[in-house]
N, C-alpha and C positions, 0 to 999 in steps of 0.2 A: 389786888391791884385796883386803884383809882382810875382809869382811863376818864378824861376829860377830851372834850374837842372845844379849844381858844382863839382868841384873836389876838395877834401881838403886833403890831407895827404894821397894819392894816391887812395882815395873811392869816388865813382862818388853819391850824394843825391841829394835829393828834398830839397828845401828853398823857401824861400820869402823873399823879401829884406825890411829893415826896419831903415830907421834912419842914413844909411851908413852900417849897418852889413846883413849878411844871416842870419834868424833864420831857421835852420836846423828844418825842422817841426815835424818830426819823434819823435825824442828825445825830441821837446821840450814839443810833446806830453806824452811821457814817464815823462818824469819831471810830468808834470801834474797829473800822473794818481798815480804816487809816494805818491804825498800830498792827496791824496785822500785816499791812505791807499792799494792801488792795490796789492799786492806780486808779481804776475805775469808781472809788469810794462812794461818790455822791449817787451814781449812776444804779451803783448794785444797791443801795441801802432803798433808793428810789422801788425797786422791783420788786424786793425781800420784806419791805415795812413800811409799804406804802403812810401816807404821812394824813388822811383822812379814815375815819372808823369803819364805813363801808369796806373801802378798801383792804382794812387792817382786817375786818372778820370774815371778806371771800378770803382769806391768806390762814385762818386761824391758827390750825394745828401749827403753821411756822414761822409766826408772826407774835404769836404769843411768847415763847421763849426766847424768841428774840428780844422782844422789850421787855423781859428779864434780865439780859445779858446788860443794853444799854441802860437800864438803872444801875445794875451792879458798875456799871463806868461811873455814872451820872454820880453815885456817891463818893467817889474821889475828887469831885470837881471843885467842889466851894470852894477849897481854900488855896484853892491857884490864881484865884480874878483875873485870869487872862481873858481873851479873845473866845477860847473854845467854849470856857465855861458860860461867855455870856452868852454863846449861841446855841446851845444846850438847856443853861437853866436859869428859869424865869422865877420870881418870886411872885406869888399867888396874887398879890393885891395888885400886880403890873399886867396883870390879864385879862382878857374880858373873857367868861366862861362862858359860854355856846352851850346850846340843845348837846348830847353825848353824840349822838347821828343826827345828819342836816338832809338825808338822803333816802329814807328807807327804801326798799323795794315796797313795801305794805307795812300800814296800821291796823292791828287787828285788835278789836275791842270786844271784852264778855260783859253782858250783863246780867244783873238780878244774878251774882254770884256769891253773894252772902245773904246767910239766910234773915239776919236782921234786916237788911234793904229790901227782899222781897216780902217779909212781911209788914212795913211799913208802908209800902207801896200798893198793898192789898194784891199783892198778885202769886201765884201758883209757884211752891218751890220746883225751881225747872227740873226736866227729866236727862235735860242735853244741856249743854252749853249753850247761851245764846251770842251769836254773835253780828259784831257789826263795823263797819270800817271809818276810819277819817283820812284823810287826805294827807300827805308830807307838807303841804301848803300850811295846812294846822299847826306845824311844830313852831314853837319858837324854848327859847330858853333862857335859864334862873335871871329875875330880875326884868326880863321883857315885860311890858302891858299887855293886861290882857285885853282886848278892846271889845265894849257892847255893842254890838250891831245896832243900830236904827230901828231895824224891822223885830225886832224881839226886846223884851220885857220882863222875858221868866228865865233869865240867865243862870243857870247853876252848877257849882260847886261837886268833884268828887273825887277823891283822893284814892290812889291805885297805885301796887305795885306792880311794878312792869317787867319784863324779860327781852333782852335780845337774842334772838336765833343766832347760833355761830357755825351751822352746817348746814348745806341743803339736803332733805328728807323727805320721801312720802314712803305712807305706811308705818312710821315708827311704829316699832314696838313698845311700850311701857315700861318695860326693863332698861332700853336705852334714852329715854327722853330726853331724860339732865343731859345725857350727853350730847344732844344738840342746840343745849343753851350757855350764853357766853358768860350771860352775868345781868345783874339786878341794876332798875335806877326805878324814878318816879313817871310817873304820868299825873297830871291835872286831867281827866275827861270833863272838862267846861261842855256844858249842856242847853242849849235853847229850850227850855221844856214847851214851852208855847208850836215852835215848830217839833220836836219830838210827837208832841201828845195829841195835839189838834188839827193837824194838816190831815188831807185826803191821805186815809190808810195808815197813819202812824209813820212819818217820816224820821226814824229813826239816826240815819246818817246826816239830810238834811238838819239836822236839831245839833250835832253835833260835832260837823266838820267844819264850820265858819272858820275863817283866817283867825289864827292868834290860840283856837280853843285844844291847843296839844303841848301846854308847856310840858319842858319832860328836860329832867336832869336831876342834880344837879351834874353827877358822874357816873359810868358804868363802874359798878362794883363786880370785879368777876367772880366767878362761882367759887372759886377756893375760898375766896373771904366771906361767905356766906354760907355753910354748907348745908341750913335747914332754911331754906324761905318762910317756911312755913309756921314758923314760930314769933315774926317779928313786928313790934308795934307798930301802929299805922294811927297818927292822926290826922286831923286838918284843924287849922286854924283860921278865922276871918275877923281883921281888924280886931284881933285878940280874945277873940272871944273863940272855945274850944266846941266846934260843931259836928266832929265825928272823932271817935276813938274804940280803936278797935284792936285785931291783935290778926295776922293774915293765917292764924290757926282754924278761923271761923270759915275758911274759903268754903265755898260749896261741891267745886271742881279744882283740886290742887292743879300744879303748873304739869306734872307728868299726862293727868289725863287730860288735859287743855292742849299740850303737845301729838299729844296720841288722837285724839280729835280734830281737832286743826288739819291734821297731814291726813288724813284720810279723806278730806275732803280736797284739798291743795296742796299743793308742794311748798315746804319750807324753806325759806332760803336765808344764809348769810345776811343779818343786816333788819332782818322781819323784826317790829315791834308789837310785840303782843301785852296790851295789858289786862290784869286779871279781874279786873271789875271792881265796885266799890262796898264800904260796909255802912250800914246805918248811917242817920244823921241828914239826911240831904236836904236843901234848902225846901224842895217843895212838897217833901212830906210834914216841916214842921206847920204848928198852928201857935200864929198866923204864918204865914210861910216866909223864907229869907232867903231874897235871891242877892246876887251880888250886884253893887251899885259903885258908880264911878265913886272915887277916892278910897275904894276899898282895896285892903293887901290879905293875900291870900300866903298862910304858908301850911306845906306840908311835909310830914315827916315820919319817916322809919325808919325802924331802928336799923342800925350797919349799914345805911345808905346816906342820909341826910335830910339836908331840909331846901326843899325848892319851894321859893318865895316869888310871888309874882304879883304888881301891884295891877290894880282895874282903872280901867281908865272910858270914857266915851268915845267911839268911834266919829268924827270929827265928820267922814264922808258921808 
C-alpha cells in the first residue's frame, strides 16, 4: 500500500493511491460502515481510521486492515460518478501531495552509515550508530522549495531511506524489529556543512535542522510491498546530473539493528521517523566541492518507493 498525506479543497487527509486516484481512507471507510447499516458512520470511521498518518499509525494493528477494506470499496467506485465516489476518490493530478507525516513525535537521523560516505569523509567506520535529530519544523514535501538560509554557504545534498515506526517499544529485541516498522519513504537530510563542521564543537543538529532541510515523501510504502529494504537502489540527482548511486545493501547498520539501538536508548513510538543515513557522493567531499545553489532541483530516488523531487530556491528573509 501507497499511503500518501494530500491536500484537496483546502483540507490536508490520509489516502492511498490506487489505479491513478487517492482513495481518501477515512471516508472511504465511512462509506463502508454506511452499507453495513452503522448510523453513527462518520463518527465511528472518525475513531477507527483516523483521517491523518500520525493518527492512522497510533491505531496500526486496526487501522491498517481497515484501509484494506475501504480500498477494496474504493475499487467499485469509478464507474458510478456519483457523489460518494467523488468524496472518496481523487485523481492524482487534482491533489497536492504533502510530506507522508506533517507531525512526527521525533526525527531521528544516523550518520556515516555507509561505508563509501565514511571513507570519503576521512573518518572512522563507526562502531555504533551515530546519531542525530531534526526538528518536524524541517519537514516539508515532494515539490516544496528547499530554501538556502542566508547564514550558510556550504548547503548539501543527501539521499536516505527512511522508516516509520508503527508501534511504541523499548528494548526491542532484533527478532522483532520489522515488526515495529510501518513502511519505507525518502528523506532529503539537506545539510549546512559550514554550520555542521565549523561551529563551536561540531554542531551537528544545528547544520542540519534549518526550516525546509527534511523533504521526505513522496508516499509511505508499507512493509508488505517491500519485504527486503535492504536490497534497494538509492540515487540522487542535481539539476541532472547523477551525484550519488548506490544500492541500501551497502548500509553499515541495517534498519533491525538501528531499531534495536535506537530503543535501547529511547522509546519508540508510532509515527518516529528514522532515516538511515547516506551513501557516497556528497557535495562536500567532491573536488572541487558542489553544494546546491538557488535554481537548482534536486531529485531522489529508490527503488519501490519513488522519486521526491524538490527544487532550491534562496531564502528571501
Amino acid at each position: 500500500m501507497r499511503l500518501v498525506t494530500f491536500e484537496f479543497q483546502g483540507r490536508t487527509r490520509l489516502g492511498a493511491e490506487q489505479e491513478g486516484h487517492v482513495v481518501d481512507l477515512n471516508r472511504g471507510y465511512a462509506l463502508l460502515l454506511a452499507t453495513r447499516g452503522v448510523a453513527d458512520f462518520q463518527a465511528q470511521a472518525d475513531r477507527e481510521l483516523p483521517a491523518d498518518m500520525r493518527g492512522f499509525l497510533d491505531l496500526w494493528d486496526q487501522s491498517l486492515p481497515r484501509a484494506k477494506e475501504a480500498l477494496a470499496l474504493a475499487r467499485g467506485l469509478p464507474g458510478t460518478g456519483g457523489p460518494l465516489a467523488q468524496a472518496v476518490l481523487h485523481p492524482l493530478q487534482a491533489v497536492r501531495v504533502r510530506a507522508p507525516i506533517l507531525n512526527p513525535r521525533k526525527i531521528i537521523c544516523l550518520g556515516l552509515n555507509y561505508r563509501d560516505h565514511a571513507q570519503e569523509t576521512n573518518a572512522a567506520i563507526p562502531s555504533d550508530p551515530i546519531l542525530f535529530s531534526k526538528y518536524p519544523t524541517a519537514i516539508i514535501g515532494p515539490e516544496e522549495p528547499i530554501l538556502l538560509p542566508g547564514v550558510s554557504k556550504e548547503v548539501d545534498y543527501e539521499a536516505e531511506l527512511t522508516f516509520l515506526i508503527a508501534r511504541r517499544g523499548r528494548h526491542i529485541p532484533k527478532a522483532q524489529a520489522l515488526d515495529y516498522v510501518a513502511g519505507y519513504t525518502i528523506m532529503h537530510d539537506v545539510s549546512a556543512r559550514d554550520y555542521q563542521m565549523r561551529k563551536p564543537g561540531g554542531q551537528w543538529m544545528s547544520g542540519k535542522t534549518f526550516d525546509t532541510f527534511a523533504p521526505l515523501g513522496p508516499a509511505l510504502v508499507t512493509k508488505e510491498d517491500i519485504p527486503d529494504p535492504h536490497v534497494l537502489d538509492i540515487t540522487c540527482t542535481v539539476s541532472g546530473e547523477r551525484l550519488q548511486s548506490s544500492n541500501t545493501k551497502h548500509l553499515i547498520f541495517p534498519i533491525p539493528d538501528i531499531v534495536v539501538y535506537c530503543s535501547h536508548i529511547f522509546t519508540l513510538e508510532p509515527g518516529d521517523v528514522i532515516a538511515t543515513g547516506t551513501p557516497g557522493g556528497v557535495g562536500f567531499a567532491r573536488k572541487p566541492p558542489r553544494f546546491l545553489k538557488d535554481g537548482d532541483v534536486v531529485v531522489i530516488e529508490i527503488q519501490g518507493i519513488g522519486a521526491l523531487r524538490n527544487p532550491v530556491r534562496n531564502d528571501a528573509r
